[in-house]
Structures are given as structure tokens and as C-alpha cells.
BAFI-3210 file (N, C-alpha, C; in Angstrom, 3 decimals, decimal comma, padded with zeros to 6 digits):
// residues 109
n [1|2|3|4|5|6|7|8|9|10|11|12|13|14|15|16|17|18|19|20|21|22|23|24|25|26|27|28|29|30|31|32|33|34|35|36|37|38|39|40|41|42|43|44|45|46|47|48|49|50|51|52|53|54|55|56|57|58|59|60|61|62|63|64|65|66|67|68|69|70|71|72|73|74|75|76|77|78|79|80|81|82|83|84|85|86|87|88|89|90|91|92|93|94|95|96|97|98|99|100|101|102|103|104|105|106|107|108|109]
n.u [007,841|009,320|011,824|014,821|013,810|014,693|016,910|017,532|019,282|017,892|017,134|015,165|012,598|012,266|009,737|008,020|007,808|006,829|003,425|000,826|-000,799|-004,619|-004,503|-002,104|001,464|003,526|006,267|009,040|011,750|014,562|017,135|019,474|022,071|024,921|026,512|024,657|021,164|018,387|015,596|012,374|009,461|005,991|003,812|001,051|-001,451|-001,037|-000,088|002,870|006,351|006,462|008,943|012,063|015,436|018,162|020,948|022,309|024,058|021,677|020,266|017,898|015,979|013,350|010,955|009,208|006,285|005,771|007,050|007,947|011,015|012,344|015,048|017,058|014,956|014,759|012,873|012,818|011,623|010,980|011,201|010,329|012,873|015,106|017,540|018,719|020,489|020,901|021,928|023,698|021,911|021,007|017,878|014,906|012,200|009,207|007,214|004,099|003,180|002,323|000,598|003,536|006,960|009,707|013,053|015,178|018,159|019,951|023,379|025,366|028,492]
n.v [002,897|005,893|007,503|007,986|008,963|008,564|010,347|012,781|014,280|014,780|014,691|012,028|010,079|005,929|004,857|006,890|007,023|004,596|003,151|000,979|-001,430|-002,880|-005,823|-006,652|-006,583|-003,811|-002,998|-000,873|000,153|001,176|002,175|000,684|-001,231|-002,636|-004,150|-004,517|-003,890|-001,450|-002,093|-001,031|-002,348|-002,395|-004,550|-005,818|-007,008|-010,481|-010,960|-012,410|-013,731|-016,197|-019,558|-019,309|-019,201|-017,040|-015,930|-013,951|-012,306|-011,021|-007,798|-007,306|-004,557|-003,691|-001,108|-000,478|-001,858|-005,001|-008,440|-011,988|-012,997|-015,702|-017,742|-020,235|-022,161|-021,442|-019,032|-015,811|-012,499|-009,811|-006,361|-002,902|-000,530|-002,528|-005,088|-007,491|-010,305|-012,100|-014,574|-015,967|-018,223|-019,379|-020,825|-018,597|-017,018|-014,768|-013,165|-011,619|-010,085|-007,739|-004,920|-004,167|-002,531|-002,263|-002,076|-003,545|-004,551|-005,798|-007,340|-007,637|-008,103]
n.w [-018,551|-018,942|-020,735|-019,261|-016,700|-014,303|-014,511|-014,085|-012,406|-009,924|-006,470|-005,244|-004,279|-003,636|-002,658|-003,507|-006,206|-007,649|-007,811|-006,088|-007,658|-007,498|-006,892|-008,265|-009,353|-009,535|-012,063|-012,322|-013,983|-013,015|-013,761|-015,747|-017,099|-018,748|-016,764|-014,830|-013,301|-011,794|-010,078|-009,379|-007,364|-006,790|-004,578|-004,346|-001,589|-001,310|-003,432|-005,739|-005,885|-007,486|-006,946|-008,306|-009,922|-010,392|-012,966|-011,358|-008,638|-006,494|-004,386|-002,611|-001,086|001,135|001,320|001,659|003,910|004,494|003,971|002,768|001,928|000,285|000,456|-001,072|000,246|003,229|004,776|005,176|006,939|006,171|006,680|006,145|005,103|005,764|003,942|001,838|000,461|-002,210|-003,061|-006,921|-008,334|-006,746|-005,921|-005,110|-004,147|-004,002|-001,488|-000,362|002,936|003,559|001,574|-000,126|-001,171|-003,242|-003,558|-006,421|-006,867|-009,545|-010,157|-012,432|-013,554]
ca.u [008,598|009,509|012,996|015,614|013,174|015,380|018,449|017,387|019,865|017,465|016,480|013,924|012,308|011,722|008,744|007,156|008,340|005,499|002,262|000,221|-001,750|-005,526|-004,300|-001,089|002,673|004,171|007,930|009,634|013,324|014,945|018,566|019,539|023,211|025,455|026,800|023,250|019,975|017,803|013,845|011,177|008,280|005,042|003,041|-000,361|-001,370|-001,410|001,078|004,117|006,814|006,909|010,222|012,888|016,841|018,474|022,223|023,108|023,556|020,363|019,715|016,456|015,799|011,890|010,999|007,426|005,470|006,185|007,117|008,607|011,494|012,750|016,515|017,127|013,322|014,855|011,926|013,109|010,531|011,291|010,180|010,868|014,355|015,849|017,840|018,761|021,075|020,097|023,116|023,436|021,789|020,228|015,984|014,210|010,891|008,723|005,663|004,111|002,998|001,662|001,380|004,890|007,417|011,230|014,136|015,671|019,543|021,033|025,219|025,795|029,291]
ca.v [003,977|006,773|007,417|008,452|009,328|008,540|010,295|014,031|015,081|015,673|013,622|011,293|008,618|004,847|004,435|007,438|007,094|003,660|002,897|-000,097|-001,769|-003,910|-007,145|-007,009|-006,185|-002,960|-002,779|000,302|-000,208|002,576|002,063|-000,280|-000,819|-004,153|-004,968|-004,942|-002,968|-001,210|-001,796|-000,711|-003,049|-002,780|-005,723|-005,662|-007,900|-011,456|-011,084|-013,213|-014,253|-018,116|-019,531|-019,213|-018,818|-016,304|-016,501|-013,353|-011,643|-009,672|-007,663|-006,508|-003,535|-003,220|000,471|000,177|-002,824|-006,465|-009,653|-012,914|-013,622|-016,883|-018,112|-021,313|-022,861|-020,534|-017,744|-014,123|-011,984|-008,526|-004,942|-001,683|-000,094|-004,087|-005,510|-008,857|-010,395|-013,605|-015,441|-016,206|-019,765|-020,401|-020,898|-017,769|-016,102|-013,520|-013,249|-010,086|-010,159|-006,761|-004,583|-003,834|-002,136|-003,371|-002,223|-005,073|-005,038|-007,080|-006,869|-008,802|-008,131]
ca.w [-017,954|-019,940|-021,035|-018,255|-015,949|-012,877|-014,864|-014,092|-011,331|-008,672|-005,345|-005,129|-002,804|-004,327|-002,524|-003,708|-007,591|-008,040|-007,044|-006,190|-008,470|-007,271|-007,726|-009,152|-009,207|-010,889|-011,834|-012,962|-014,190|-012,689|-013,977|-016,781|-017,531|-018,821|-015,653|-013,919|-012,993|-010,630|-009,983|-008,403|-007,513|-005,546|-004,373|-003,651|-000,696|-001,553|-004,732|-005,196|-007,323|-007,305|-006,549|-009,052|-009,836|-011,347|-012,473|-011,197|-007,308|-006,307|-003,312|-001,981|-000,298|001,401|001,222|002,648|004,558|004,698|002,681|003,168|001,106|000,578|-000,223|-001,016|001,231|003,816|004,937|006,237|007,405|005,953|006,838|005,525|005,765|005,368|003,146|001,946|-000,521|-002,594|-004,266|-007,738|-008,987|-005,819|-005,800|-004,119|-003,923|-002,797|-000,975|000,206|003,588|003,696|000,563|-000,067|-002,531|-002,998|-004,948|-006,672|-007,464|-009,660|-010,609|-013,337|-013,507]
c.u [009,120|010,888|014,102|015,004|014,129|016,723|018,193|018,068|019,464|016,950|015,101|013,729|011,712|010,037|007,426|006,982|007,010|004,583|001,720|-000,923|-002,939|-004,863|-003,090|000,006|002,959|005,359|008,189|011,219|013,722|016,693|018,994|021,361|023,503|025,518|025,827|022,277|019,678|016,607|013,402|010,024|007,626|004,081|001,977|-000,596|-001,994|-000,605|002,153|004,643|006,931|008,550|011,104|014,357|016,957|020,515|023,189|022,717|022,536|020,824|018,476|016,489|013,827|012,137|009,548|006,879|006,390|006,441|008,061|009,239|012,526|013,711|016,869|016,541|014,041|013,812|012,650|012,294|011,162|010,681|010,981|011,935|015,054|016,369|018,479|019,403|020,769|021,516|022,614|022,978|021,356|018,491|015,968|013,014|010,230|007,585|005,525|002,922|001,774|001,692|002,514|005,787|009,020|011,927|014,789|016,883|019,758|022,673|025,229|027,196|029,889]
c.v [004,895|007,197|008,064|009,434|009,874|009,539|011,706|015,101|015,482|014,421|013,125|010,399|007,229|004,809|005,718|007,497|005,415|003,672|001,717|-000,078|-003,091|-005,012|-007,235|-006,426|-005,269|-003,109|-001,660|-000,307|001,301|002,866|000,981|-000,366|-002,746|-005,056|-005,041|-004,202|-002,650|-001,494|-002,084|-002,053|-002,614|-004,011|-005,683|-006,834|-009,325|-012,018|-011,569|-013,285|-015,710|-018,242|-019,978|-018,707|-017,431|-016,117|-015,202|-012,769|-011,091|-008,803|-007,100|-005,612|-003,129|-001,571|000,234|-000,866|-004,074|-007,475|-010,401|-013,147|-014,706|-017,237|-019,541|-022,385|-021,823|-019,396|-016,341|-013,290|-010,605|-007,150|-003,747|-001,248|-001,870|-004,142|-006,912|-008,987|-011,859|-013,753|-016,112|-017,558|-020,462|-019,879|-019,403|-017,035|-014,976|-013,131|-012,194|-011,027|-009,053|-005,882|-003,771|-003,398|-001,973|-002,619|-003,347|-004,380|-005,698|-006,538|-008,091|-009,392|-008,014]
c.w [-019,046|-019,739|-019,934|-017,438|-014,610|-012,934|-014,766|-013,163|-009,965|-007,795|-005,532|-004,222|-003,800|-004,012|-003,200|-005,756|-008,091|-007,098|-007,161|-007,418|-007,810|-007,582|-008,037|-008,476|-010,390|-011,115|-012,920|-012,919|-013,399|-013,352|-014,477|-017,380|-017,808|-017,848|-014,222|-014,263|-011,573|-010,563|-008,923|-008,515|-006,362|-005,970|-003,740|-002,649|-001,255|-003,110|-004,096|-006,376|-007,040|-007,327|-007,997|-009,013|-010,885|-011,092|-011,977|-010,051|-007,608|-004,904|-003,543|-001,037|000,190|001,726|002,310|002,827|004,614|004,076|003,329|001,557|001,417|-000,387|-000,039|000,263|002,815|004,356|005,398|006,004|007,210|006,072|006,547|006,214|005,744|004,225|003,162|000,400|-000,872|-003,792|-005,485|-007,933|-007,108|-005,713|-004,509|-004,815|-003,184|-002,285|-000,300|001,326|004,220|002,186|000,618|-000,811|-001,948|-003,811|-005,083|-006,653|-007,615|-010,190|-011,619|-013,847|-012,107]
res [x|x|x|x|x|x|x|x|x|x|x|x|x|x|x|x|x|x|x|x|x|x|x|x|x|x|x|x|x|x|x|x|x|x|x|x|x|x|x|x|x|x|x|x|x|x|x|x|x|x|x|x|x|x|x|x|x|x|x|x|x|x|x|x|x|x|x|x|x|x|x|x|x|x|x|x|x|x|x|x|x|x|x|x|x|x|x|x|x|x|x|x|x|x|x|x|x|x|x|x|x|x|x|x|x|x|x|x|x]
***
């Protein structure tokens, strides 16, 4: 990502700011600070993140299609315009359902 991209004053849309990649997952940082971040991801169909902690809140926000994310073996079936919050230090994952693209939040403070 190239240097304060997101930091230019003017409106934008997440979903239109990345693009899918064959095969894979992109992530754009969009906003980088101490007491957290912002990013972008798209997920091509059949991409995932395996299940893992992390020690600080998230939420998720789906922007465009489908994905199952999972909070402590939990499933929720997510579709664009949703959001979902995943507590610190508990196991979760993410499985795309359809291809799909997310803002993350985390707060670290």
C-alpha cells in the first residue's frame, strides 16, 4: 500500500479500494495507529484463515458476499452490511462462503 493512501480527505468505499486475487487473500492496511488498525481484505472463494487468537478486540464488518466466521467453534453466517465482534484471546476463524471482502478492526487500547 502506498503511503497514506486512505489519509487524503476525500470519500471512499472499502469495497471498491481492493480487489480479489485467483486464489488468494489481499489485505490493505488502511489505518495504522498504537492503539489499533484498520484493514481491508478480499477472499477469493474457498480462502480462509485457520482458527486462531488474537490478544486484542476485533470487529468484522462484510462489505460484499458471504463468509462464515467462527468465535470460539461457534459459526455465524455473515453477509454484507454485517458486523460482528470477536473478543480478545478467544479462538476464531474465517471462511469465505462466497468471495468476500471485510474490514477488520482491531483496538488495542
Amino acid at each position: 500500500m502506498e503511503p497514506n493512501k486512505f489519509n487524503n480527505r476525500k470519500a471512499f468505499t472499502f469495497s471498491e479500494e481492493i480487489e480479489y486475487a485467483d486464489g488468494g487473500i489481499v489485505s490493505m492496511r488502511v489505518l495504522e495507529k498504537s492503539t489499533g488498525n484498520v484493514s481491508l481484505f478480499a477472499f477469493d472463494l474457498g480462502q480462509k484463515l485457520s482458527e486462531h487468537t488474537a490478544p486484542f478486540d476485533a470487529m468484522i464488518q462484510i462489505t460484499e458476499g458471504e463468509a462464515e466466521i467462527v468465535i470460539g467453534g461457534e459459526p455465524n453466517h455473515m453477509k454484507a452490511g454485517q458486523v460482528i465482534i470477536m473478543p480478545a484471546n478467544i479462538p476464531h476463524a474465517v471462511n469465505s462462503i462466497t468471495r468476500f471482502k471485510m474490514v477488520l478492526t482491531m483496538i488495542k487500547a
